[in-house]
C-alpha positions as CSV (number, residue, x, y, z in Angstrom):
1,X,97.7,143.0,62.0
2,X,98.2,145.7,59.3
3,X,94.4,147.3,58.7
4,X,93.9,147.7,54.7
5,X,92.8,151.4,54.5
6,X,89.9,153.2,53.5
7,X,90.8,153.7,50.1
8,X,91.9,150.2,49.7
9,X,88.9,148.7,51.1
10,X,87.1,150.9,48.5
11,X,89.0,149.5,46.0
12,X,88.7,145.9,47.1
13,X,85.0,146.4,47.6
14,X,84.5,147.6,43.6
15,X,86.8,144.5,43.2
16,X,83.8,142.3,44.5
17,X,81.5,144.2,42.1
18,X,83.3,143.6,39.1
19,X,84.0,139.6,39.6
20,X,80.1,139.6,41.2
21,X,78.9,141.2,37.7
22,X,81.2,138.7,35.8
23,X,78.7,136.0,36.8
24,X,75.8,138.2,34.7
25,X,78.3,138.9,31.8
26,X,79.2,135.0,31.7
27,X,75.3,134.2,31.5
28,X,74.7,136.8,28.5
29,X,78.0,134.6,27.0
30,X,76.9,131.2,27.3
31,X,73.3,131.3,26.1
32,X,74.8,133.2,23.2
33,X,77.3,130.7,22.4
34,X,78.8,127.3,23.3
35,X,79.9,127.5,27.2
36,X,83.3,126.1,26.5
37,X,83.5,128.0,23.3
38,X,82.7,130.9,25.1
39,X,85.8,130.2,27.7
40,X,88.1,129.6,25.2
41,X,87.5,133.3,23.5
42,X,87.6,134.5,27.1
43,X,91.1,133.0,27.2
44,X,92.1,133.8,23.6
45,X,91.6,137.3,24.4
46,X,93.6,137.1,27.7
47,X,96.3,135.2,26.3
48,X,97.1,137.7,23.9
49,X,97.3,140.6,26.3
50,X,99.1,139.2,28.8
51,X,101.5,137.1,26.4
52,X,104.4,139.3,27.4
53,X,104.8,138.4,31.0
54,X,105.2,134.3,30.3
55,X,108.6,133.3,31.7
56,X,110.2,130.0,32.4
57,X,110.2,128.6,35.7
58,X,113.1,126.1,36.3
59,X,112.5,122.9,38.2
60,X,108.7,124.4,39.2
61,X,107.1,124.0,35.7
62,X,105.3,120.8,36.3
63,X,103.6,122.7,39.7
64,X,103.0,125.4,37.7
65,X,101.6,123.5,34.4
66,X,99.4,121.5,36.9
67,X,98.3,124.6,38.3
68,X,97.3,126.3,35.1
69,X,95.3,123.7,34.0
70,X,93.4,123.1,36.5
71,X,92.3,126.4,37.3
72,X,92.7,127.4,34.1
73,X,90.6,125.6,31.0
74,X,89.4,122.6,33.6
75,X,87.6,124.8,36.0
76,X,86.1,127.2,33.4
77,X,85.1,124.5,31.4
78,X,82.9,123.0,33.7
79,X,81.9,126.0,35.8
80,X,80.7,127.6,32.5
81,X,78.8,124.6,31.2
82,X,77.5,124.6,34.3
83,X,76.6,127.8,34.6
84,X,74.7,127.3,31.2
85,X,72.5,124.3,32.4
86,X,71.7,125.7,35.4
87,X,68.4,128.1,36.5
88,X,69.4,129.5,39.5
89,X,72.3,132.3,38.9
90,X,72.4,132.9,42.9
91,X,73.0,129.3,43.9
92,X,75.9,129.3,41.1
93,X,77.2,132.0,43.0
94,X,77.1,130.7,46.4
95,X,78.1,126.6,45.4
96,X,81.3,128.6,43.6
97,X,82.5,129.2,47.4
98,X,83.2,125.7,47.8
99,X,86.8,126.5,46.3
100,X,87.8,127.8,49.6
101,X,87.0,125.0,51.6
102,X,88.6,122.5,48.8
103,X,91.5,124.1,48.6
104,X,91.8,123.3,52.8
105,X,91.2,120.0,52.3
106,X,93.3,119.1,49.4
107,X,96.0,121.0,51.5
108,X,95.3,118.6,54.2
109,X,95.5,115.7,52.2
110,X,98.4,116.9,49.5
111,X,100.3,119.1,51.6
112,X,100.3,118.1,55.0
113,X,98.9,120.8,56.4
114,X,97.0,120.9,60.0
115,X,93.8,122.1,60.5
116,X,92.0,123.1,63.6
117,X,89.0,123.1,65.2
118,X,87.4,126.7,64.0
119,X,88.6,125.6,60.3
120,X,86.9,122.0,60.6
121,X,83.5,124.5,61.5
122,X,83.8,126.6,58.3
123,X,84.3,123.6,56.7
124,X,81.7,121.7,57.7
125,X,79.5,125.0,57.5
126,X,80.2,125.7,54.0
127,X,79.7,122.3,52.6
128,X,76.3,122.5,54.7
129,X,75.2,125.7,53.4
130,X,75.1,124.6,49.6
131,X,73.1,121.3,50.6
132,X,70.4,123.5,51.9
133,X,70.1,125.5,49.0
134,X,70.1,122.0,46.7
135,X,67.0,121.3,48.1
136,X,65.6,124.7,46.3
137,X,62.8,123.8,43.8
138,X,64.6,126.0,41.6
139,X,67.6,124.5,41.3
140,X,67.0,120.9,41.9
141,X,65.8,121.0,38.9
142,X,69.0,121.9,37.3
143,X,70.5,120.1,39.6
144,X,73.4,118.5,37.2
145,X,74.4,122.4,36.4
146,X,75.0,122.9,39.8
147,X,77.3,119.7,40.2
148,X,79.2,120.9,37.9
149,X,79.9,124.4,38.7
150,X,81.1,122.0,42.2
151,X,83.4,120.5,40.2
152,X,84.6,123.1,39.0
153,X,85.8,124.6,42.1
154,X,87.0,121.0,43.3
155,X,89.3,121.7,40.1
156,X,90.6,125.2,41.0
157,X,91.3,124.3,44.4
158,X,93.8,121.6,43.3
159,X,95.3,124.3,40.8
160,X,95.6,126.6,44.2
161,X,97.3,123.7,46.3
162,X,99.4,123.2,43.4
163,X,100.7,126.4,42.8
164,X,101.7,126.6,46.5
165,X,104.7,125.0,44.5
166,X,105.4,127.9,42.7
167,X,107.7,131.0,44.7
168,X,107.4,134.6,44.3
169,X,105.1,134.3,40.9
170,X,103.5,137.7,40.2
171,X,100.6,138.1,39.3
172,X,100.5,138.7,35.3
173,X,102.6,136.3,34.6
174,X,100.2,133.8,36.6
175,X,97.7,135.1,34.4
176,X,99.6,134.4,31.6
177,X,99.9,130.9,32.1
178,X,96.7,130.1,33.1
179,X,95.5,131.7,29.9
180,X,98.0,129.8,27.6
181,X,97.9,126.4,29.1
182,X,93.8,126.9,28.7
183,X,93.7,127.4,25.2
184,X,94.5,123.7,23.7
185,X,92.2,122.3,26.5
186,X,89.3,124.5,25.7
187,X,90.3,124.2,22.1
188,X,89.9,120.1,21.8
189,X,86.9,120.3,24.3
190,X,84.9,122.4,22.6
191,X,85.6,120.5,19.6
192,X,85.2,117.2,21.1
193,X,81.9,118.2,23.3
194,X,80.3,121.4,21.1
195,X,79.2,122.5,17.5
196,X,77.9,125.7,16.1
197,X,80.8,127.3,17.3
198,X,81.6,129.4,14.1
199,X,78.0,130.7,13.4
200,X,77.8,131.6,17.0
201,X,80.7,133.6,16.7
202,X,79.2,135.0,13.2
203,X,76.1,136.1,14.8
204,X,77.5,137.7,17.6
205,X,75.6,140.9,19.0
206,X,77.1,143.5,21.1
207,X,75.9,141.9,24.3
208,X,78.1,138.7,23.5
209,X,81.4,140.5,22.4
210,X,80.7,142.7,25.7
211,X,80.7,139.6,27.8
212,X,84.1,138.3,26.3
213,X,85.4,141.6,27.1
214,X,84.4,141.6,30.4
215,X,85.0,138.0,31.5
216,X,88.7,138.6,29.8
217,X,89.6,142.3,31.1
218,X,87.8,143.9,33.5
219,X,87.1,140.4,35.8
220,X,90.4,138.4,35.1
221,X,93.1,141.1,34.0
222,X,91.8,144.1,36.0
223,X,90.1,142.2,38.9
224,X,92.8,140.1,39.6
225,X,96.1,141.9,39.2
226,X,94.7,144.3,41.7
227,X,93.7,141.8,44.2
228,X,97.1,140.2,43.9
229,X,99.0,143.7,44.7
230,X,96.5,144.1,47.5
231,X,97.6,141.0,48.6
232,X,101.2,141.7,48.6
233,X,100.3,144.6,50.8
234,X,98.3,143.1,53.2
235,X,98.2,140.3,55.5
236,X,95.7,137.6,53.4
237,X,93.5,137.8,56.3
238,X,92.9,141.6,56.2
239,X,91.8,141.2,52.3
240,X,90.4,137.7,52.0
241,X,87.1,137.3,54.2
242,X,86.0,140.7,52.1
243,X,86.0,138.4,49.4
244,X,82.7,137.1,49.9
245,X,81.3,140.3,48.8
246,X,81.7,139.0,45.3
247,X,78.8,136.4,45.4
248,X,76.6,138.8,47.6
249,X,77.3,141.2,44.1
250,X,76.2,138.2,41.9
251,X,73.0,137.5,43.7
252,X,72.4,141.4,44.0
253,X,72.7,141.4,40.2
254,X,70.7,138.2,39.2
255,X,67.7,139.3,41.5
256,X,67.7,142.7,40.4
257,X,68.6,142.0,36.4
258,X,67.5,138.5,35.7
259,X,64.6,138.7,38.2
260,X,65.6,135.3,39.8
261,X,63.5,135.2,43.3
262,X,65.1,134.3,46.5
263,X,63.1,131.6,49.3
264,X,64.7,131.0,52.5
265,X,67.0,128.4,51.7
266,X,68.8,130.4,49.3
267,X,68.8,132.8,52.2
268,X,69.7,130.4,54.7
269,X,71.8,128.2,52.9
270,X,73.9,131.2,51.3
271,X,74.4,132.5,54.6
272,X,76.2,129.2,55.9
273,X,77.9,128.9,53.5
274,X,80.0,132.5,53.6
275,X,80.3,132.2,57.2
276,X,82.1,128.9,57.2
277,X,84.4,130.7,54.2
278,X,85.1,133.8,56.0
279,X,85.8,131.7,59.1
280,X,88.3,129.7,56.8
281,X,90.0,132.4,55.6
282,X,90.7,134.0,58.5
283,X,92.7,131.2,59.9
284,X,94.6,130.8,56.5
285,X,97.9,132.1,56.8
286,X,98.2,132.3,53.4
287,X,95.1,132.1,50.7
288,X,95.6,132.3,46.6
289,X,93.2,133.4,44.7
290,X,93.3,133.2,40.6
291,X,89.8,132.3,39.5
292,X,86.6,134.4,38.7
């Protein structure tokens, strides 16, 4: 197994910072704004950046449309209304992990893939983990955000097993679907589900245009376009488990910014839940990763 180097890990490690902040900078956007609103800006911005890199992809463009939706407008949608509705910005963190051990499962049941023993543990462990921080006074009673931050990485995961579909797709051009497919879904969403969109938008402070920049450059393009070409350096498992660094950022962030307190089950609970994803990943031969 190829070791990532110092300097690598360095980099992968402020990689974790930067999606870890995101869930701060998404916070500051969706009590400013509409949540879905907010996503769709986030992607607007994208879009337009990364517009160049869109290509057509012969006989894979229903995997790949899947794919962009899903993890695209779906997931963001209802991970940032949920993220809105819910009091607990460490627990958000935490249930957001549930992607990995999704993504396994829909494998098993989509693709046909086999899973062992030590995957069936993390699993098991991962699923166990958020249960225990459910039962958090804090966020039972924002319990519904919570569900549907879940859901949200339920939706991702199938955009990961779908774009298993897709070959040798790098990494901006990923991003540039994902950001174009999201646009009409956030779009009629937002219109269907929100209002107050435009005198949000007219009352924006510098805190709320700094979020959209963030969520859109710094987490997505930057964050992720690095992560892929570590990933094309490394074996997945080298880079992967460090991964979990990102939601140890986020709860850093939220206790030491928001002031959110942490009991024992959030302890506990969070605990469980990154051991059963770094045990995951490390028996995944191969491990996608397109969403913060």
């Amino acid at each position: 197994m190829t070791h990532v180097s110092g300097r690598h890990l360095a980099v992968l490690v402020g990689i974790c910072a930067i999606w870890g902040f995101n869930l701060i900078a998404i916070k500051a956007g969706v009590d400013r704004m509409p949540p879905v609103f907010f996503s769709f800006l986030r992607f607007l911005l994208l879009a337009v950046v990364v517009a160049p890199f869109l290509r057509v992809r012969r006989g894979e463009m229903r995997w790949l449309l899947l794919a962009s939706v899903c993890s695209g407008g779906l997931q963001f949608a209802l991970m940032f209304i949920g993220i809105a509705h819910s009091g607990s910005m460490s627990s958000v963190a935490i249930a957001g992990q549930l992607g990995v051990p999704f993504s396994t499962l829909l494998s098993i049941l989509i693709l046909g893939e086999s899973v062992r023993w030590k995957r069936w543990t993390g699993i098991a462990l991962s699923f166990a983990g958020v249960m225990v921080i459910g039962f958090n006074p804090v966020v039972l009673q924002s319990l519904g955000g919570l569900t549907l931050v879940v859901l949200g990485a339920l939706a991702g995961s199938l955009g990961l097993v779908a774009i298993k579909r897709v070959h040798d797709i790098r990494p901006l051009e990923l991003q540039a679907w994902f950001a174009w497919t999201s646009l009409p879904v956030l779009l009629c969403l937002t219109l269907l589900l929100e209002d107050g969109q435009m005198a949000s938008l007219s009352s924006i402070d510098l805190t709320g245009a700094g979020a959209i920049l963030y969520s859109a450059l710094a987490a997505s393009l930057l964050g992720h376009t690095v992560f892929f070409a570590l990933v094309q350096r490394y074996p997945v498992t080298s880079v992967a488990p460090v991964t979990v660094m990102a939601p140890v950022f986020s709860v850093f962030f939220a206790v030491t910014l928001l002031g959110e307190a942490l009991d024992w089950r959030m302890v506990v609970g969070g605990a469980m839940t990154l051991t059963g994803v770094v045990v995951i990943a490390l028996r995944e031969q191969r491990l996608p990763d397109t969403a913060t």
